[in-house]
ZAMARGU-4260 file (C-alpha; in steps of 0.2 Angstrom, whole numbers, plus 5000, padded with zeros to 4 digits):
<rodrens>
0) 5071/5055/4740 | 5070/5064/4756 | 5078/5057/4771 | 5079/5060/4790 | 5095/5056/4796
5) 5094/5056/4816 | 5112/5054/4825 | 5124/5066/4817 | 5137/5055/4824 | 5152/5045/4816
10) 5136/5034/4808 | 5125/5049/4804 | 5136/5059/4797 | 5143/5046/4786 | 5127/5041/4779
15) 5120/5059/4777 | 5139/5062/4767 | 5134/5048/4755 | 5116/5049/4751 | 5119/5071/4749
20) 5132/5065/4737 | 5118/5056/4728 | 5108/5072/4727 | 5092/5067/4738 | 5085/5079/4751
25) 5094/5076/4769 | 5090/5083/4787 | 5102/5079/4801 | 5095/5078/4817 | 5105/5080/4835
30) 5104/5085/4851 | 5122/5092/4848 | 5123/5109/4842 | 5141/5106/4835 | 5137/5091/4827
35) 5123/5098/4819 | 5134/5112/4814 | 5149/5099/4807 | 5137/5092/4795 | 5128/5106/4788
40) 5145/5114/4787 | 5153/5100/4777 | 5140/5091/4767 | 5125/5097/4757 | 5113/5095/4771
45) 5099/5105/4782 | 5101/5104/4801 | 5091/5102/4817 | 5094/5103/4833 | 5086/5095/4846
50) 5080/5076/4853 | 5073/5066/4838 | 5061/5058/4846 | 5049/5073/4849 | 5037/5076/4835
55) 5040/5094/4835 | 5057/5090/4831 | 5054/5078/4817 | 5040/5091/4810 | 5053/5104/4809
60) 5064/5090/4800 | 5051/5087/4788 | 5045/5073/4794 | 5027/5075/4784 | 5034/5070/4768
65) 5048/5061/4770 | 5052/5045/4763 | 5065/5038/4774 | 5070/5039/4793 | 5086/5031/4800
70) 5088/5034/4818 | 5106/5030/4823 | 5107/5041/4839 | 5118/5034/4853 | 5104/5028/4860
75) 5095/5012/4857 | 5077/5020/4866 | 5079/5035/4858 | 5080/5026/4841 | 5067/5014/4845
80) 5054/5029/4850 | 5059/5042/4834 | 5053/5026/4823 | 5038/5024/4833 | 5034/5042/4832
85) 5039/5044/4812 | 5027/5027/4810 | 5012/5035/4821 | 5013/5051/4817 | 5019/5054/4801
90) 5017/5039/4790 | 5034/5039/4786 | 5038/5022/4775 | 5052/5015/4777 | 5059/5014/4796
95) 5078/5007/4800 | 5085/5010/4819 | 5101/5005/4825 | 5100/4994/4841 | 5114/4989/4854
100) 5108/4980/4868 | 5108/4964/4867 | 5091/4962/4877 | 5083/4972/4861 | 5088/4962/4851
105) 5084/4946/4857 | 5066/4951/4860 | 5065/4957/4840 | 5076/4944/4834 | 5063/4929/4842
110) 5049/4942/4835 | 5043/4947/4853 | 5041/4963/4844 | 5027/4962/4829 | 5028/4977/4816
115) 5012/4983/4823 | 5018/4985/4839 | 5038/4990/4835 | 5035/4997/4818 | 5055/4995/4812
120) 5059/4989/4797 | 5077/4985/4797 | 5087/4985/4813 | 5108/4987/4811 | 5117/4979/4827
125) 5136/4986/4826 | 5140/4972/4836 | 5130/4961/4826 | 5141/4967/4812 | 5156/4968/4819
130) 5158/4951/4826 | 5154/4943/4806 | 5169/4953/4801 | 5179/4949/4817 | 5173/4932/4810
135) 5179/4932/4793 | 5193/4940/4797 | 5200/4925/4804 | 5194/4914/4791 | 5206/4926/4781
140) 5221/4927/4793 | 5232/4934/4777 | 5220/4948/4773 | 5219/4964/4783 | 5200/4965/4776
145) 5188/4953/4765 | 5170/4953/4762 | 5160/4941/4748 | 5150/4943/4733 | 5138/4938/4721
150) 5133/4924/4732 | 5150/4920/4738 | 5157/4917/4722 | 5168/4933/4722 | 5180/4939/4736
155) 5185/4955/4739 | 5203/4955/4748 | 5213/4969/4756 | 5232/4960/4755 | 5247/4972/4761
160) 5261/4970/4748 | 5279/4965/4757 | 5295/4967/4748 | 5296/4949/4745 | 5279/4948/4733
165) 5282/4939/4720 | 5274/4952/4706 | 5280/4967/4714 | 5285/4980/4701 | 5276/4970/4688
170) 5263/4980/4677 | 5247/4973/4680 | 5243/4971/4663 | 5258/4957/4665 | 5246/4947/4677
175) 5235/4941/4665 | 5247/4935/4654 | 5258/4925/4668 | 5242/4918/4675 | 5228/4917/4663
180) 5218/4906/4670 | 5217/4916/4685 | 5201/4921/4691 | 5206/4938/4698 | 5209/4956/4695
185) 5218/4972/4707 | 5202/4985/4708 | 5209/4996/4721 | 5228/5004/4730 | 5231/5014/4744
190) 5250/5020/4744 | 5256/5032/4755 | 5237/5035/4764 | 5230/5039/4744 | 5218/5025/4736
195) 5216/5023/4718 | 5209/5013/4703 | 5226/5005/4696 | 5228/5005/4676 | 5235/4989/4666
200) 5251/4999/4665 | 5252/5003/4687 | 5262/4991/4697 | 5262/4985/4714 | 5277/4991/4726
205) 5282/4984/4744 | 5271/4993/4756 | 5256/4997/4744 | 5239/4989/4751 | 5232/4980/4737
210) 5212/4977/4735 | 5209/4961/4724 | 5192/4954/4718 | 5195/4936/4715 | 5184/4918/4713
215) 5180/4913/4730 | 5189/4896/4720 | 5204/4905/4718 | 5208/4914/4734 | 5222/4904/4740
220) 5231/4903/4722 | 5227/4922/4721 | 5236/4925/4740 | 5251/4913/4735 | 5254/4922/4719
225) 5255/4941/4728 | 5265/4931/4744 | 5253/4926/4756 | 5248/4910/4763 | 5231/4904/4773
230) 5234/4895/4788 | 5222/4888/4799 | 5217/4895/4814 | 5215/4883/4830 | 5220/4893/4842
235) 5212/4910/4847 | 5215/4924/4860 | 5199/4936/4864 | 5201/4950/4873 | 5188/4958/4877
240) 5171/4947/4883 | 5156/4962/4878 | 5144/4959/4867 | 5157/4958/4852 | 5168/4946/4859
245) 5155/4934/4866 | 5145/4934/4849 | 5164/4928/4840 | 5167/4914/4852 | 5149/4908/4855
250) 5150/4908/4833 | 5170/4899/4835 | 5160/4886/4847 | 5147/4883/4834 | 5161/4876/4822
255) 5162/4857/4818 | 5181/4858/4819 | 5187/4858/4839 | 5194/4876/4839 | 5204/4880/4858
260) 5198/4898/4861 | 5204/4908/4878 | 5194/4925/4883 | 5202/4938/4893 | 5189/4951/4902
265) 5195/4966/4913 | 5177/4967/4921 | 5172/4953/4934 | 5155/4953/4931 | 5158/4953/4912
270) 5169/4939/4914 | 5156/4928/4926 | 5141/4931/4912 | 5155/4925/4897 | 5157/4910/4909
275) 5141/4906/4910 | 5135/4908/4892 | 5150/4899/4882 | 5152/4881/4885 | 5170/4877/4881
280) 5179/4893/4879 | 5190/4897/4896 | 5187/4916/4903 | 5202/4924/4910 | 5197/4939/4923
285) 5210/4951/4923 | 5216/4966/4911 | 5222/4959/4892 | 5237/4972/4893 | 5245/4960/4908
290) 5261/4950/4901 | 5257/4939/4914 | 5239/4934/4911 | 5241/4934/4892 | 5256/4921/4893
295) 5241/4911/4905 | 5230/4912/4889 | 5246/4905/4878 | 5247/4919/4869 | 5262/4912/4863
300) 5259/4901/4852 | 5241/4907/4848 | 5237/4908/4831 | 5229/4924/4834 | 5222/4937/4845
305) 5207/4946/4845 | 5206/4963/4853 | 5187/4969/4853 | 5186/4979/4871 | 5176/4995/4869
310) 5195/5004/4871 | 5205/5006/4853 | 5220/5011/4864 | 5218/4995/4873 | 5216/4985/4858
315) 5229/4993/4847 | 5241/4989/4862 | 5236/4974/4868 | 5238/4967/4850 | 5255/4975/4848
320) 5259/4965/4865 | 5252/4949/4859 | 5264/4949/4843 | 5278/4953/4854 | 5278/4940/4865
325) 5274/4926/4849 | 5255/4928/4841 | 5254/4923/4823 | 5242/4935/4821 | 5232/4950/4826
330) 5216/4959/4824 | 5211/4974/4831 | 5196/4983/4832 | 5197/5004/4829 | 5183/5017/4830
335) 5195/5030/4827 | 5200/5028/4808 | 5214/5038/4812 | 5223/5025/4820 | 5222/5014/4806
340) 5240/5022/4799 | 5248/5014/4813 | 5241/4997/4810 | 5258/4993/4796 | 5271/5002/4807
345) 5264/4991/4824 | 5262/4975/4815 | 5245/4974/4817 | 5238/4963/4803 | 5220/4965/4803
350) 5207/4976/4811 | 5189/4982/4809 | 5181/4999/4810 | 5163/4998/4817 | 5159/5015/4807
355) 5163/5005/4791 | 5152/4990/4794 | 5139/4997/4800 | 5137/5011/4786 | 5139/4998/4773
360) 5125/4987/4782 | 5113/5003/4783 | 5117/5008/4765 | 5112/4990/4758 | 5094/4993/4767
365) 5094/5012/4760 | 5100/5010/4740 | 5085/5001/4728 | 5082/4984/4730 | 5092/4981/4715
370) 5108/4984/4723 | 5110/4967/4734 | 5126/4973/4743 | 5137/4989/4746 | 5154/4988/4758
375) 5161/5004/4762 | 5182/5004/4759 | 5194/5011/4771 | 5188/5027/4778 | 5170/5029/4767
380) 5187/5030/4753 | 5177/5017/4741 | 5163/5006/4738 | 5164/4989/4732 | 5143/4989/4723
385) 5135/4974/4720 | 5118/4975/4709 | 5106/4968/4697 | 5109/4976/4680 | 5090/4982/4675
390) 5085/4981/4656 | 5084/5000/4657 | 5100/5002/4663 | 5113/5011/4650 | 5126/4996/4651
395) 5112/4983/4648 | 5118/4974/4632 | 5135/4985/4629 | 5151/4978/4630 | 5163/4984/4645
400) 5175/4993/4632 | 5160/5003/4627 | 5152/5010/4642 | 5157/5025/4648 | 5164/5021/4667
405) 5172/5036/4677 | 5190/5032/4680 | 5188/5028/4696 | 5176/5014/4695 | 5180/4997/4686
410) 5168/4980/4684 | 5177/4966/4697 | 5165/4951/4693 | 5152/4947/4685 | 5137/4932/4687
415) 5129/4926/4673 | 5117/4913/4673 | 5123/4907/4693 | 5141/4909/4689 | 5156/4920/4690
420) 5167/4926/4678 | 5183/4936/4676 | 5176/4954/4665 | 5186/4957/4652 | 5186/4972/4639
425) 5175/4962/4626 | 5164/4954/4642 | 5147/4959/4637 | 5136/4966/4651 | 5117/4959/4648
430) 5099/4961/4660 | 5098/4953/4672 | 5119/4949/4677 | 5123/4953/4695 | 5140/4964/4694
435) 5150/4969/4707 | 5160/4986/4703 | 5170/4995/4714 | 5171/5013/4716 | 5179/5027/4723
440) 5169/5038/4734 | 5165/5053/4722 | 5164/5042/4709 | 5148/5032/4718 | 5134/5045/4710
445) 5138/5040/4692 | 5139/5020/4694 | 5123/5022/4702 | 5116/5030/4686 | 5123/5019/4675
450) 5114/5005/4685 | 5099/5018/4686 | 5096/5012/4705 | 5091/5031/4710 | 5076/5031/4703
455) 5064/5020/4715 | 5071/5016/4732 | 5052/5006/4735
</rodrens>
């Protein structure tokens, strides 16, 4: 598949890394020389310089044969134009832009904008994104991360082990037999800033962070047994009223249970347009790193605090702050994934990466139709897939024992017939079952074969 990749940005360059690793034909396009430069440098790419909305541009990209465009520049005009111009000029297919402003996508969200006259087919929101996992997030407060699957039967968890887990320096194989009829299984371990695919015979140890895939039934049994506990979250700091806060708390006002949510803003004019869009949630004007104004919120005996300004300094900060002086919890939004080291040492209990969501949205619209859902892991470190098994696929009608997975890839559900079940060795694999499998980042390229999901992206 051949693929225009516009943005060679933290988005771009991301996406261009995975689909090169999945040997189709990519062109980065920027108006950045360096950046250009950075991706052809590191990744298996051709390279353009110069603004991809000009035809001559896209021309020299290969714009008359390609199959895809995904325009992911910084700007939202520049993005809407290049999939004007690649519809118009060059025919090109399949059309996904991202979009910030909230007037955008309004307009194409109430279909103000027709195909004919806005030909994009798929439009990624970052804030969009963002605010769901801000929102599931706390629905998870003992989870740093946590996305579902297989139509919200199965729960991928991020849990960080403490010294006082209950199977700490147990074998994993040992799990199964002290809770059978658990409905859950560790696919994935970061130690020491490494991820891996545990064996049976890996333990846990205090300060790993462990990723579980677990029936959406069994999540709390699963969180009591590695130490956690779900509490329930009534009320919530926000700090930060932009286009991701306001999208969380209009979302927390939509809730049939009476949640008590405060909102901090540094900007006035912010602050008077969150004021006037939210119904019951109180706007606080004023900077969320003052002592003074977060203990006006009641930071103290908040259940949790959401930083989401447009500042990671700010929020890593702010949520250290809000823990200090007696938050329950905290969640933190980072662009910069090398923060994300800091977040154990600082307390910080959760916190979302914009870069992550928005790839794994892009590369659910990108893959085959087959694959329902793809969630990026950590730094682009691993993928949790989620995909239809086709009759032609190689693991059609094989038991799990007898197909040939790459070590770092392991089946964490599986739904047959509407329903979820645990894989085991002897679990046999038929047409038709939606699996979940999760995968390290190298290992991506040969799960997708044995789904045989790069043969037809249309």
């Amino acid at each position: 598949m051949k693929v225009i990749i516009c943005g060679a940005g933290q988005v771009g360059w991301q996406i261009a890394r995975h689909l090169a690793g999945e040997q189709n034909d990519v062109t980065v396009v920027d108006n950045n020389p360096e950046l250009v430069r950075r991706a052809t440098d590191s990744l298996d790419v051709q390279g353009i310089s110069g603004f991809a909305s000009y035809p001559d541009i896209l021309e020299r990209a290969g714009a008359r044969d390609a199959d895809m465009i995904i325009a992911a520049t910084h700007s939202d005009e520049v993005n809407m134009v290049t999939c004007q111009v690649a519809h118009s000029v060059f025919s090109i297919r399949r059309k996904i832009a991202r979009l910030r402003s909230q007037s955008y996508l309004d307009a194409i969200y109430s279909d103000l904008y027709r195909r004919d006259h806005l030909p994009i087919d798929v439009v990624i929101s970052p804030e969009k994104e963002v605010a769901a996992a801000a929102l599931q997030r706390l629905a998870s407060p003992a989870s740093f991360d946590t996305e579902q699957f297989l139509n919200d039967q199965g729960t991928l968890m991020g849990i960080s082990i403490e010294a006082d887990c209950p199977v700490v320096n147990t074998p994993l194989r040992q799990l199964t037999d002290l809770f059978s009829t658990l409905r859950a299984i560790v696919v994935g371990v970061r130690r020491d800033g490494v991820m891996f695919v545990p064996s049976a015979k890996d333990q846990l140890f205090a300060g790993d962070d462990a990723y579980i895939f677990t029936h959406t039934d069994d999540v709390n049994r699963t969180l009591e047994i590695f130490g956690k506990h779900q509490t329930r979250q009534q009320r919530i700091v926000i700090i930060g009223g932009g286009n991701v806060g306001l999208a969380v708390a209009r979302a927390l006002e939509a809730k049939t249970e009476r949640l008590r949510v405060r909102m901090i803003e540094r900007t006035r004019e912010a602050a008077e347009a969150a004021a006037d869009a939210l119904d019951r949630t109180i706007v606080l004007h004023g900077d969320g790193l003052d002592a003074a104004l977060l203990d006006e919120a009641g930071i103290a005996t908040a259940d949790a605090v959401l930083a989401v300004t447009d500042d990671d300094k700010v929020n890593l900060l702010a949520s250290v702050r809000s823990k200090e002086m007696g938050c329950k919890m905290s969640i933190c939004l980072v662009n910069d994934p090398t923060l994300v080291p800091l977040m154990g040492p600082l307390d910080v209990d959760a916190w979302i990466n914009p870069r992550s969501t928005t790839v794994s949205s892009i590369l659910r619209h990108v893959r085959h139709g087959r694959v329902r859902g793809v969630y990026s892991i950590g730094d682009a470190e691993a993928e949790l897939i989620e995909a239809q098994v086709l009759s032609t696929s190689p693991m059609a009608g094989q038991k799990i024992r007898d197909i040939q997975f790459p070590e770092g890839a392991v089946v964490s559900g599986i739904s047959k017939n509407g329903k979820m079940i645990k894989p085991v060795a002897d679990t046999r694999i038929d047409d038709g079952d939606l699996v979940a499998i999760f995968a390290m980042a190298n290992d991506v390229p040969e799960v997708e074969r044995l789904l045989q999901v790069s043969i037809d992206f249309f």
